[in-house]
DOLO-73456 format. One record per residue (C-alpha): x, y negated, z; residue in one letter. Coordinates in steps of 0.05 Angstrom, whole numbers, padded with zeros to 5 digits. Example, Ala and Ser with C-alpha at 12.3 -4.5 7.8 and 13.67 -1.06 7.14 Angstrom:
2
SERO;X;Y;Z;r
SERO;00246;00090;00156;a $
SERO;00273;00021;00143;s $
This chain:
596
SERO;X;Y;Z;r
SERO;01248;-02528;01854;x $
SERO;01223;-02530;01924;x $
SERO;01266;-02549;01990;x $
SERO;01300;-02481;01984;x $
SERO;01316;-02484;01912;x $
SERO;01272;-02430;01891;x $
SERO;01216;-02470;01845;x $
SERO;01157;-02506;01873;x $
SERO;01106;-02466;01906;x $
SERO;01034;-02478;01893;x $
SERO;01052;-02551;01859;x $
SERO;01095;-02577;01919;x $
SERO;01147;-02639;01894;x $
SERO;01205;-02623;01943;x $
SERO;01205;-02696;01945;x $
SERO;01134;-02698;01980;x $
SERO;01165;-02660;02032;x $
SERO;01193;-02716;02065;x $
SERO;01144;-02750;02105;x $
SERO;01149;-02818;02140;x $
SERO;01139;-02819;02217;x $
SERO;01106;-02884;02241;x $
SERO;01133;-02864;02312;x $
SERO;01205;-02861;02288;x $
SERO;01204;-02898;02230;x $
SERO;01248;-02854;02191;x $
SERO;01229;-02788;02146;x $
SERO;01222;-02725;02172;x $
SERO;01228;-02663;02125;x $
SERO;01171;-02615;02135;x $
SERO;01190;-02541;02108;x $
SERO;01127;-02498;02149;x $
SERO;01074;-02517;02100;x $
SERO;01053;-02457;02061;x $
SERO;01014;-02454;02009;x $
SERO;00949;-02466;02023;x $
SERO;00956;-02478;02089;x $
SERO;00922;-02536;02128;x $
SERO;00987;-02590;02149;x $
SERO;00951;-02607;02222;x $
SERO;00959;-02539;02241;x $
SERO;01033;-02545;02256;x $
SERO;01023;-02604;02302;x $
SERO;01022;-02570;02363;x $
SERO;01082;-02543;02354;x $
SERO;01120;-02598;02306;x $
SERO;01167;-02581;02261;x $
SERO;01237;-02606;02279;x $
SERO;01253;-02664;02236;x $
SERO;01325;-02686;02193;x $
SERO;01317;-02762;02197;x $
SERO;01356;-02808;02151;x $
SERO;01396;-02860;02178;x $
SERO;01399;-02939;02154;x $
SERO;01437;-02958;02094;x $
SERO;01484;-02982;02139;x $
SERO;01511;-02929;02160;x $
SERO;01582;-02918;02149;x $
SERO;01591;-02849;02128;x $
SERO;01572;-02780;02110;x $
SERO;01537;-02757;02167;x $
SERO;01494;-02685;02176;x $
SERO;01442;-02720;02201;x $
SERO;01379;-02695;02257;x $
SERO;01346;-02633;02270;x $
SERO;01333;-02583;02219;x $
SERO;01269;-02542;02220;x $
SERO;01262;-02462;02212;x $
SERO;01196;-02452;02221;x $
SERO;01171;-02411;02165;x $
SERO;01108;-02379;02148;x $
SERO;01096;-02315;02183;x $
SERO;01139;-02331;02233;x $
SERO;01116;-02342;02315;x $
SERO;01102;-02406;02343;x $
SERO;01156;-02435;02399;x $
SERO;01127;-02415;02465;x $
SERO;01097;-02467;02502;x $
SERO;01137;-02521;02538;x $
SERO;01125;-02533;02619;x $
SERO;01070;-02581;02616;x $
SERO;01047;-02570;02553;x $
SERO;00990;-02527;02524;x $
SERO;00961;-02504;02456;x $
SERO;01032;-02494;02410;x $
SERO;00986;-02462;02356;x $
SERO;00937;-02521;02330;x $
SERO;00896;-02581;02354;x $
SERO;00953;-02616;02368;x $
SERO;00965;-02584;02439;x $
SERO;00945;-02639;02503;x $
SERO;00996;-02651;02552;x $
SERO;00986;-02641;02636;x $
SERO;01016;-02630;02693;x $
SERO;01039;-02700;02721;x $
SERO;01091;-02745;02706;x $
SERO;01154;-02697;02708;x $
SERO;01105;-02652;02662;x $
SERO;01091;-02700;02612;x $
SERO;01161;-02721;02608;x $
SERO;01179;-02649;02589;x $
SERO;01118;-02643;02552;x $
SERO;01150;-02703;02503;x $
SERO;01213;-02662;02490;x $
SERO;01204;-02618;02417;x $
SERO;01230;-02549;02427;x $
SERO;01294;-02541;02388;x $
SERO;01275;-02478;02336;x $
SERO;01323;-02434;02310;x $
SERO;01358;-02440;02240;x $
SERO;01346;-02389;02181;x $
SERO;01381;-02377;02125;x $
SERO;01323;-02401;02073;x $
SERO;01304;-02454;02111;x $
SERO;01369;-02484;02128;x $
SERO;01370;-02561;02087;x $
SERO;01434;-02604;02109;x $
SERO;01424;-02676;02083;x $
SERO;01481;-02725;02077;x $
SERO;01462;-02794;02090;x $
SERO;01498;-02864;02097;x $
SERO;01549;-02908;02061;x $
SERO;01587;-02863;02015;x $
SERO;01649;-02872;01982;x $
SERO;01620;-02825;01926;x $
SERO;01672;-02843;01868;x $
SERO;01641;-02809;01812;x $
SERO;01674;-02779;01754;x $
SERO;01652;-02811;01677;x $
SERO;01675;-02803;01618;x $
SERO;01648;-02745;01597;x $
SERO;01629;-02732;01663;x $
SERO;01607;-02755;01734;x $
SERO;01622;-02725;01799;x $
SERO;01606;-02739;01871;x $
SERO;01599;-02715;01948;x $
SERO;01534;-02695;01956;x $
SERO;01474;-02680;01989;x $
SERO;01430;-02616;02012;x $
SERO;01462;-02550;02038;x $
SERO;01413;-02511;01996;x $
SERO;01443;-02534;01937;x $
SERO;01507;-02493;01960;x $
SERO;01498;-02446;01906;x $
SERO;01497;-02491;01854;x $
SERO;01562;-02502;01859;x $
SERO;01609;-02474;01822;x $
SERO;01671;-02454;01840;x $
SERO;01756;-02442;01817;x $
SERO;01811;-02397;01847;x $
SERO;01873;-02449;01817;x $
SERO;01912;-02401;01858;x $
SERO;01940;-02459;01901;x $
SERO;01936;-02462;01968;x $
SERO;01880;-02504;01971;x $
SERO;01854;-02506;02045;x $
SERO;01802;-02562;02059;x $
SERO;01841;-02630;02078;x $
SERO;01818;-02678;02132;x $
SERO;01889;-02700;02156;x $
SERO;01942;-02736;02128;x $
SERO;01940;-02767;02054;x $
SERO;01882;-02739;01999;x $
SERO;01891;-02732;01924;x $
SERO;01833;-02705;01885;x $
SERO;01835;-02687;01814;x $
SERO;01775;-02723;01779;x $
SERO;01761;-02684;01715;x $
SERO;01720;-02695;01668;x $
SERO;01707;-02642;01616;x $
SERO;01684;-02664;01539;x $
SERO;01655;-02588;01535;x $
SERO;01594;-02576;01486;x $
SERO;01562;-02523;01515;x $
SERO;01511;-02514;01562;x $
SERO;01445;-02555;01581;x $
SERO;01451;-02622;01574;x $
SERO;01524;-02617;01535;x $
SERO;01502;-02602;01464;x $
SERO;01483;-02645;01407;x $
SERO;01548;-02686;01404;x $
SERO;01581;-02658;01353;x $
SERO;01632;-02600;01353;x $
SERO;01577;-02555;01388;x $
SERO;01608;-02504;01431;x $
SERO;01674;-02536;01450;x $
SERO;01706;-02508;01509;x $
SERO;01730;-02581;01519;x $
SERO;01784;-02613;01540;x $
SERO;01807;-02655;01608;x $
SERO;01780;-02717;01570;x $
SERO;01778;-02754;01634;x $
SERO;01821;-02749;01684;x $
SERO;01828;-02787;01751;x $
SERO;01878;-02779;01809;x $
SERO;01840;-02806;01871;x $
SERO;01889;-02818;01927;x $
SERO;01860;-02835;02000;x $
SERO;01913;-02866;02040;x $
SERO;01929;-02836;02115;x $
SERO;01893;-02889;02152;x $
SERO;01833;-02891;02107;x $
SERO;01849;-02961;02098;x $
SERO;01852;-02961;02027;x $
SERO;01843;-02916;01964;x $
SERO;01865;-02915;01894;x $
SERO;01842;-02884;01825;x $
SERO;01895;-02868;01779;x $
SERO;01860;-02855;01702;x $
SERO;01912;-02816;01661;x $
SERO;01898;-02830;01592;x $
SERO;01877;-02763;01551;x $
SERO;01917;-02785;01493;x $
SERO;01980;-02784;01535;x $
SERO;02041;-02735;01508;x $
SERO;02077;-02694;01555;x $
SERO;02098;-02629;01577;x $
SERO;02042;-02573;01602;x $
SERO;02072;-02526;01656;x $
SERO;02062;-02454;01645;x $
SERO;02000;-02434;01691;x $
SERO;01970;-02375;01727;x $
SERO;01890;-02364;01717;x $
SERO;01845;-02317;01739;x $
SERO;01803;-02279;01685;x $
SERO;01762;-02218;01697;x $
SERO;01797;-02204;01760;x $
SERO;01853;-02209;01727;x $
SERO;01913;-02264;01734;x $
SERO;01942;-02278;01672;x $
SERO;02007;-02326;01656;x $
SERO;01989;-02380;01599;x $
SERO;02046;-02404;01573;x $
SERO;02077;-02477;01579;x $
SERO;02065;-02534;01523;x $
SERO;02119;-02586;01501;x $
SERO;02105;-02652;01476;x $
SERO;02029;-02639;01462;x $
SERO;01965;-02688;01487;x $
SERO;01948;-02691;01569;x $
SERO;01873;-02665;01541;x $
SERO;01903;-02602;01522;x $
SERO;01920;-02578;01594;x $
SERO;01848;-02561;01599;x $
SERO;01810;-02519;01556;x $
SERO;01859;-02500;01502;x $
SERO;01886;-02428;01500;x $
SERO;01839;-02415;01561;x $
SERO;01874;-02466;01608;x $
SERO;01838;-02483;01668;x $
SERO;01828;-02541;01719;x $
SERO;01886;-02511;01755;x $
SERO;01934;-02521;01694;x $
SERO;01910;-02588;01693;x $
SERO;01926;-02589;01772;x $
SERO;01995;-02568;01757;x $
SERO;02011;-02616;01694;x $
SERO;01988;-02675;01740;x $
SERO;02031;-02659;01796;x $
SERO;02083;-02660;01750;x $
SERO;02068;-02724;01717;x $
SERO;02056;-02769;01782;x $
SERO;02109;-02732;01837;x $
SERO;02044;-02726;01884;x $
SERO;02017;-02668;01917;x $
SERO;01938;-02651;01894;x $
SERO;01887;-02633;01953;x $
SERO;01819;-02614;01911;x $
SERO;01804;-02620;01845;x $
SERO;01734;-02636;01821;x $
SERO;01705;-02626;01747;x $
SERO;01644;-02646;01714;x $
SERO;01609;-02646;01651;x $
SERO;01564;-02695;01603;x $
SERO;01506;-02671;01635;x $
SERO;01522;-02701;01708;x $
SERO;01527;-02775;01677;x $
SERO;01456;-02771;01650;x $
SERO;01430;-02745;01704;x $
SERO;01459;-02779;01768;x $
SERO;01460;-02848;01737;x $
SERO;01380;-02837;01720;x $
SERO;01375;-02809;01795;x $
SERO;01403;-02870;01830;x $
SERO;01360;-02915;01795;x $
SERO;01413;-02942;01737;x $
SERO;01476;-02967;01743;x $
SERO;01489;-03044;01713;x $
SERO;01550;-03061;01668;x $
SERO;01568;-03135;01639;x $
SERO;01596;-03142;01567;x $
SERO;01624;-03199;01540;x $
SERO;01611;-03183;01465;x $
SERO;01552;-03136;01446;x $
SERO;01567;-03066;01423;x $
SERO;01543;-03031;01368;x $
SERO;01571;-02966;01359;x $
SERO;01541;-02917;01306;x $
SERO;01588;-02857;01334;x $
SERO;01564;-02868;01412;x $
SERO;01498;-02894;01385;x $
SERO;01504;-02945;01448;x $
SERO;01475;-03019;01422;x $
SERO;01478;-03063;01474;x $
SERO;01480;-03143;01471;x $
SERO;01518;-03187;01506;x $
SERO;01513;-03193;01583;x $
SERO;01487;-03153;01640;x $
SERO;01445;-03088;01632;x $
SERO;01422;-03031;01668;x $
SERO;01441;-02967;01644;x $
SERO;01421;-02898;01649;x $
SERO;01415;-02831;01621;x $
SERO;01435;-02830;01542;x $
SERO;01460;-02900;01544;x $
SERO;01503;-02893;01610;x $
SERO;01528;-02831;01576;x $
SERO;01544;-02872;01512;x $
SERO;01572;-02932;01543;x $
SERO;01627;-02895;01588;x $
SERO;01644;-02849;01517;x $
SERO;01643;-02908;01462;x $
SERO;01709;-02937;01442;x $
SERO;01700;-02961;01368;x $
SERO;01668;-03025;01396;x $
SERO;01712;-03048;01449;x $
SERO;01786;-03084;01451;x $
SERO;01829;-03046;01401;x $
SERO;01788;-02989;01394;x $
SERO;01821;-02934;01431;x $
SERO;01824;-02894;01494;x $
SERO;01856;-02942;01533;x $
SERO;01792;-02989;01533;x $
SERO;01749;-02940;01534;x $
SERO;01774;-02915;01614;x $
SERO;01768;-03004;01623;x $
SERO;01679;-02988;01602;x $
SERO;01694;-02928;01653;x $
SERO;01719;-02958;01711;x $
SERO;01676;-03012;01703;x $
SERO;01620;-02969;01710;x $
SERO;01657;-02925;01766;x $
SERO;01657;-02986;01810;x $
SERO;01588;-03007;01800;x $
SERO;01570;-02937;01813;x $
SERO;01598;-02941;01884;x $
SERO;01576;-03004;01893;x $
SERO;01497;-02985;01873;x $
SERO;01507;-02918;01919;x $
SERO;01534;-02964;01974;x $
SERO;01492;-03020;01969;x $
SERO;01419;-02990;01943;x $
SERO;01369;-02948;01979;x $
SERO;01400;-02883;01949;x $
SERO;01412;-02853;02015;x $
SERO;01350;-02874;02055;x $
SERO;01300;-02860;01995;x $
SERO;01282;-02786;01991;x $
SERO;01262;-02776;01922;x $
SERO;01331;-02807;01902;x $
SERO;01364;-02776;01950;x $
SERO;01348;-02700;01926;x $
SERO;01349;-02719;01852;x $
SERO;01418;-02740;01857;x $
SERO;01439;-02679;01894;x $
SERO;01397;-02624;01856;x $
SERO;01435;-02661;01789;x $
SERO;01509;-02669;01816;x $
SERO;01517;-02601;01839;x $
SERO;01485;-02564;01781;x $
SERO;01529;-02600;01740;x $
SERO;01602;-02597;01798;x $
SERO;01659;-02551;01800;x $
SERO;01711;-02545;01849;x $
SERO;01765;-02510;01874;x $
SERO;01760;-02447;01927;x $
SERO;01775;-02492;01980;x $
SERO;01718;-02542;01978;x $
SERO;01676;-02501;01935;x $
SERO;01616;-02503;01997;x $
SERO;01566;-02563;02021;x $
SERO;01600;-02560;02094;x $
SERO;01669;-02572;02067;x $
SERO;01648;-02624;02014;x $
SERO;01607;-02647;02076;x $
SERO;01668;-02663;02109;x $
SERO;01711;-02694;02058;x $
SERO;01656;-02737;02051;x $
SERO;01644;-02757;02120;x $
SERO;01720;-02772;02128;x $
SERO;01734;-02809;02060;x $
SERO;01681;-02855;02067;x $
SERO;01708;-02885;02116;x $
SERO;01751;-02926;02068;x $
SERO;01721;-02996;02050;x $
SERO;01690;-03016;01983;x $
SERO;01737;-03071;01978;x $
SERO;01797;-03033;01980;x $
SERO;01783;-02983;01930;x $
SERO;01816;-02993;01862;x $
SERO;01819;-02964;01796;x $
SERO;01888;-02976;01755;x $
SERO;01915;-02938;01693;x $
SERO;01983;-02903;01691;x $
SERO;02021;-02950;01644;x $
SERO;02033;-02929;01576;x $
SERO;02067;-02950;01510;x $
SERO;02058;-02935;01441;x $
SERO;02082;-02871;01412;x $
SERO;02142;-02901;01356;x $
SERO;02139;-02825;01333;x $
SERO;02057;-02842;01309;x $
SERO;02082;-02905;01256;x $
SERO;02032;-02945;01229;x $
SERO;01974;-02915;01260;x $
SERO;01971;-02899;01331;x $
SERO;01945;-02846;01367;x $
SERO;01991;-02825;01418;x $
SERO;02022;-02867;01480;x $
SERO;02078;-02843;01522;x $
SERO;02088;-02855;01601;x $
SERO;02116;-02924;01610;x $
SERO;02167;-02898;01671;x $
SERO;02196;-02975;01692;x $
SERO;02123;-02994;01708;x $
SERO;02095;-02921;01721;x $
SERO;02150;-02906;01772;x $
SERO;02136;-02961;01818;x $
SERO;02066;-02957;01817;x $
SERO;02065;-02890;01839;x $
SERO;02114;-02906;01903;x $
SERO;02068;-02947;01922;x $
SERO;02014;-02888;01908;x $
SERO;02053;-02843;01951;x $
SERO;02068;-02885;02006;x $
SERO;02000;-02908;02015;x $
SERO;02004;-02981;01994;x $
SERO;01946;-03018;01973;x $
SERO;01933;-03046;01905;x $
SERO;01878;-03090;01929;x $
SERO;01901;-03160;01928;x $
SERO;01881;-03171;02016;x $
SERO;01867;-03236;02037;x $
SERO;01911;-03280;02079;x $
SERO;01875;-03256;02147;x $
SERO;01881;-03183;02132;x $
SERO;01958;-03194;02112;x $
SERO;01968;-03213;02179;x $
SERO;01930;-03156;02211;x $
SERO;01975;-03116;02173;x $
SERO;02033;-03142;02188;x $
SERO;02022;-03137;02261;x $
SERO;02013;-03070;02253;x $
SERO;02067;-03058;02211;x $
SERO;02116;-03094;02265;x $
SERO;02090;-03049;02321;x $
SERO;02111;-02985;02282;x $
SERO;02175;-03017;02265;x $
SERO;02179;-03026;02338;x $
SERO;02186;-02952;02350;x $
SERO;02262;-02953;02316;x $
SERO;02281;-03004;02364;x $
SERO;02298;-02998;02431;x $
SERO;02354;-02949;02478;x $
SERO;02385;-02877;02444;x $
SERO;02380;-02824;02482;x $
SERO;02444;-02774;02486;x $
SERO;02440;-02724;02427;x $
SERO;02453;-02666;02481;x $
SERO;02385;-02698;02518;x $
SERO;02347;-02692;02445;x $
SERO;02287;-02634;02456;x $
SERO;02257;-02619;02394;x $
SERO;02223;-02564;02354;x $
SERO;02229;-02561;02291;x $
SERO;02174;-02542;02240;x $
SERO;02175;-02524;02168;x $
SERO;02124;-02560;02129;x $
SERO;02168;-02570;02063;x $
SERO;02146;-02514;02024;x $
SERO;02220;-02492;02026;x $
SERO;02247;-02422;02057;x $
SERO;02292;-02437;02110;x $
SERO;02298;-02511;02117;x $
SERO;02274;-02508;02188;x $
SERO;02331;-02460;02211;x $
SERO;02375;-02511;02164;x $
SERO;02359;-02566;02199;x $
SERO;02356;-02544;02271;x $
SERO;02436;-02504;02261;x $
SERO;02452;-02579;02228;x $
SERO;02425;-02612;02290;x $
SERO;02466;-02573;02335;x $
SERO;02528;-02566;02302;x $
SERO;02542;-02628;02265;x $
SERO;02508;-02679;02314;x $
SERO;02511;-02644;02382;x $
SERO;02437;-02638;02404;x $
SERO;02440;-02565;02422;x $
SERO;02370;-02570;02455;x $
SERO;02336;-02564;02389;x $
SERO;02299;-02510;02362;x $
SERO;02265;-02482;02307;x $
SERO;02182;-02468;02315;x $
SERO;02174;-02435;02247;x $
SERO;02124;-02454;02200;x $
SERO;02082;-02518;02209;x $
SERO;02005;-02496;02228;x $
SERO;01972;-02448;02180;x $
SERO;02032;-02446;02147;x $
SERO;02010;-02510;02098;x $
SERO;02062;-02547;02065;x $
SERO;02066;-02622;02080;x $
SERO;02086;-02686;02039;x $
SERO;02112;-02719;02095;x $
SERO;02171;-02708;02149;x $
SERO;02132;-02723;02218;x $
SERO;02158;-02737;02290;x $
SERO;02111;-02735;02341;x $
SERO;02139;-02753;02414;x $
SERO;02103;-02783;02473;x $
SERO;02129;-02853;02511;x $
SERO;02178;-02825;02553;x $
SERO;02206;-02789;02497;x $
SERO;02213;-02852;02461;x $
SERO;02299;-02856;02459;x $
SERO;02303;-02784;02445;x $
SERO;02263;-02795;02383;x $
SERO;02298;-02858;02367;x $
SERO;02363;-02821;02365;x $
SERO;02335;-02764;02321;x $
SERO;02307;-02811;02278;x $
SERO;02367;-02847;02270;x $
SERO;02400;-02782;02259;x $
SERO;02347;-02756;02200;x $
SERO;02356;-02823;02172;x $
SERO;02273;-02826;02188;x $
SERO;02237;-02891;02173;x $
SERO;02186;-02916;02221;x $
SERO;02129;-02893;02184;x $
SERO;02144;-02825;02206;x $
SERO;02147;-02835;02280;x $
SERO;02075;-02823;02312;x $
SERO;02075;-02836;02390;x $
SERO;02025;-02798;02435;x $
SERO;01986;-02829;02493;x $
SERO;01996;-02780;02555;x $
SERO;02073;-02775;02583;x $
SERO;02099;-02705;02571;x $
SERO;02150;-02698;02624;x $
SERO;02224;-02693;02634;x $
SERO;02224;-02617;02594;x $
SERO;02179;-02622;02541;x $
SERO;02188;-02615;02458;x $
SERO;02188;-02671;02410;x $
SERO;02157;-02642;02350;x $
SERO;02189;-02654;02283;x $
SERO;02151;-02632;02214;x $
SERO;02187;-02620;02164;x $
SERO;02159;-02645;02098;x $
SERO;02169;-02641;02027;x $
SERO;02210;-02708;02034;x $
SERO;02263;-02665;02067;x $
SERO;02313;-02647;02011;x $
SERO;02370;-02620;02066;x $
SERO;02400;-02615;02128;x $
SERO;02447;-02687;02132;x $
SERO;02409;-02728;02079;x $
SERO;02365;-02786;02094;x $
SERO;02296;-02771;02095;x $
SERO;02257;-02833;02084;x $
SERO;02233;-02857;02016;x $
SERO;02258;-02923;01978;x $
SERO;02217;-02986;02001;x $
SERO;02156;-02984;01959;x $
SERO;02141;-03052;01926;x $
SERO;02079;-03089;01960;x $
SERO;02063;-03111;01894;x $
SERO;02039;-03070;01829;x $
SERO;02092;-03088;01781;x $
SERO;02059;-03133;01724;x $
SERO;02018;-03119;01671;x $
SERO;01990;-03060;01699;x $
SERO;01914;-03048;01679;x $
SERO;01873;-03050;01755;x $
SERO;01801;-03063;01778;x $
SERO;01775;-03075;01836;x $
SERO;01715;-03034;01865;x $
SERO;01678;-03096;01893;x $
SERO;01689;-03143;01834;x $
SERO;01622;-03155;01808;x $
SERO;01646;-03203;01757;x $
SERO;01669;-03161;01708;x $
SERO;01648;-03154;01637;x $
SERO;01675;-03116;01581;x $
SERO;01708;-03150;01523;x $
């Protein structure tokens, strides 16, 4: 392919058409050079260059200029104090000021072909295994590789508040690079399924692995076929794996079974095939795993010995499927070999020269989104773009993976095949989920940077009450319920004599919200104290502006889907700090792990 995705003209490795500038010391990516044509010719009027940040950077980042010069097409006129835009390199005159403008590179317009967005910098790039292997990725040309899902759920692109994304990975046979693992043509099944949550803040992140072997009930779900939406019936008691797939389910019935599993509200869901493992974990130079035992598994065909190896292609495909060699031998181990390799993915993305190297960098892009789908609402590079940029701002460290706790099917015998949800452990490991609490295990300086900050929010709740009749507020319905801002303000009034409330309608674009939100500024600080003693809010829902908003300004008040009615307490149960024992967890950063 060349930089526009439409195969290599005249021999051209896209690759080669990054070219390192001494002057800068970063690549520049040239797209004028035709065929055949002579590369000093463009000097005089330079293309305009995307340059690639350090390593270090922090996030997701469109990076530089982007050129759109393209064969045929005229030169930039000459700059003041500058001559010659068409070859030779083009001398500079005219004094001092002249030179100085001389220096400056004319900013060209953008085309449609020539258009290349590169994403650079520290990713948080969770990938999807197990099957599969997704990520946030690279060029803007590449835009049409991706394919795309109407779930039929509003699905608008997410930057604020809380993030789950549905991590699917498919076990499908068909296609290139998915055959010749038995049971060609398999539509496949969700055979590996993640719930990524991104807390709030962006302090902290966690990976929830649902095990495929899991029973439970499938919701009855709407796709869209031929232009057509048509109803597929619900499932009792049948495997998690089936809610993809089977009787033409697709990701969004998988969407819809997981929401109903875990209580939490899904943002984006992205799916991937066998294919993407291969490929991305070849394009990022391998990935390294530790065992503990060797593993030689004729079904996987992985044979590995004891201790630390780099992995890619087949055998990083074989080591996140095997399961015969490992522990007991089932599913459950196998997502252990997965997150294992999950967290030394990010780590190797984070850490290597992925992002700064150019061949790497379009390798891993051109294979991830040949090989991505996603839903309607993130199904394009600048929304992925995005996402990216703002999830990567949470830390290595405080990413972990964990698996929803399970027990043993009694209804299997002898043999089992089948686990059940564990809800004693699963329930308060998912409060924690939902109200944003870490599972990393933070170090005694961190605890007490947290707890500062957790005592200055609780400091909101304390302090003078306002009158109720003093309380302006409008009230917004995020809850995804008809009526329950009219419900609430008519409660307000009647029932607790703050008749200077009102209701605003629908919260912005009419999205539906997890959370119940008041937003006042600091001299509205006892007026919100007395609503939020009235809603029975906890202080995690108070959020104070920084400008004053004067004597007859609104408090806003969000209603979220935490808001069950008009005179019950809205805040959640205290979610435990800690994950209750014995639940399965690894952390991102932990290099020292090794499969056993």
């Amino acid at each position: 392919m060349d930089a526009q995705g439409r195969g290599r003209a005249g021999g051209i490795d896209p690759a080669d058409q990054w070219v390192f500038d001494p002057e800068t010391g970063s690549y520049e990516l040239r797209l004028d050079h035709a065929e055949g044509s002579d590369p000093a010719s463009a000097q005089g009027s330079p293309p305009a260059a995307v340059t690639t940040p350090p390593a270090a950077t922090s996030s997701f980042v469109p990076s530089g200029r982007i050129s759109s010069k393209s064969p045929g097409t005229a030169a930039p006129k000459a700059m003041p104090g500058q001559r010659g835009t068409g070859g030779g390199g083009g001398r500079r005159g005219g004094g001092p000021k002249a030179a100085a403008a001389g220096r400056r590179r004319p900013r060209p317009k953008k085309t449609a072909k020539k258009k290349v967005l590169l994403w650079t910098g520290g990713s948080l790039a969770f990938v999807l295994v197990g099957g599969s292997l997704g990520a946030y990725l690279l060029y803007e040309h590449f835009n049409n590789n991706i394919n795309k899902v109407d779930v039929g759920i509003d699905n608008a692109a997410v930057t604020k508040g809380p993030v789950n994304i549905l991590v699917i990975g498919t076990d499908k046979r068909s296609g290139k690079g998915n055959e010749g693992y038995g049971d060609d043509g398999s539509v496949g099944h969700a055979d590996t399924t993640l719930l990524f949550h991104v807390s709030e803040d962006r302090s902290n992140a966690t990976a929830i692995s649902i095990p495929r072997d899991m029973i439970t009930d499938i919701p009855e779900c709407p796709t869209k076929q031929d232009g057509k939406t048509k109803a597929i019936p619900g499932s009792k008691g049948v495997r998690f794996n089936e809610s993809l797939g089977q009787e033409d389910r697709d990701p969004g019935c998988t969407w819809r079974t997981v929401e109903q599993i875990t209580g939490l509200k899904i943002s984006h869901f992205m799916m991937a095939d066998f294919n993407a493992v291969k490929q991305l974990s070849s394009a990022v130079g391998g990935v390294e795993v530790c065992l503990a035992k060797g593993i030689d598994d004729p079904k996987s065909h992985l044979k590995l010995s004891q201790g630390r190896h780099e992995i890619q292609g087949e055998d990083a495909l074989a080591f996140v499927r095997t399961r015969h060699s490992v522990g007991f031998g089932g599913d459950l181990d196998r997502i252990k070999l997965q997150q294992q390799f999950l967290s030394s993915m990010i780590r190797k993305m984070k850490s290597g020269d992925t992002f700064t190297n150019p061949k790497k960098l379009y390798d891993l892009g051109d294979a991830a989104t040949k090989s991505l789908t996603v839903d309607t609402g993130i199904g394009s590079v600048s929304n992925l773009t995005k996402l990216a940029k703002d999830l990567s701002r949470v830390n290595t460290k405080n990413i972990t993976f964990a698996t929803l706790p399970v027990v043993d099917n009694p209804a299997d015998g002898k043999v089992r095949k089948t686990v059940l949800l564990d809800k004693p452990k699963a329930d308060p490991l998912l409060a924690m989920v939902k109200q944003d609490v870490s599972l990393t295990e933070v170090k005694e300086k961190e605890k007490k940077a947290q707890d500062a900050k957790d005592a200055k929010q609780q400091a909101l709740l304390k302090g003078p009450m306002a009158a109720p009749a003093a309380v302006r507020a409008k009230v917004l319905n995020g809850s995804g319920r008809i009526g329950a801002a009219q419900e609430a303000v008519a409660w307000m009034q009647n029932s607790k004599g703050m008749p200077r409330t009102t209701n605003g309608g629908n919260a912005p674009g009419g999205k539906k919200v997890d959370k119940t939100v008041l937003e006042f500024a600091p001299d509205q600080a006892d007026q919100a104290r007395r609503l939020a003693d009235a809603m029975g809010l906890s202080a995690d829902a108070l959020k104070e502006t920084a400008a004053a908003a004067g004597p007859m300004a609104d408090m806003t008040l969000t209603l979220g889907a935490d808001f069950k009615a008009a005179g019950t307490p809205v805040s959640a149960p205290a979610a435990p700090e800690k994950a209750p024992e014995g639940i399965q967890k690894v952390e991102a950063d932990d290099k020292n792990i090794c499969a056993k």
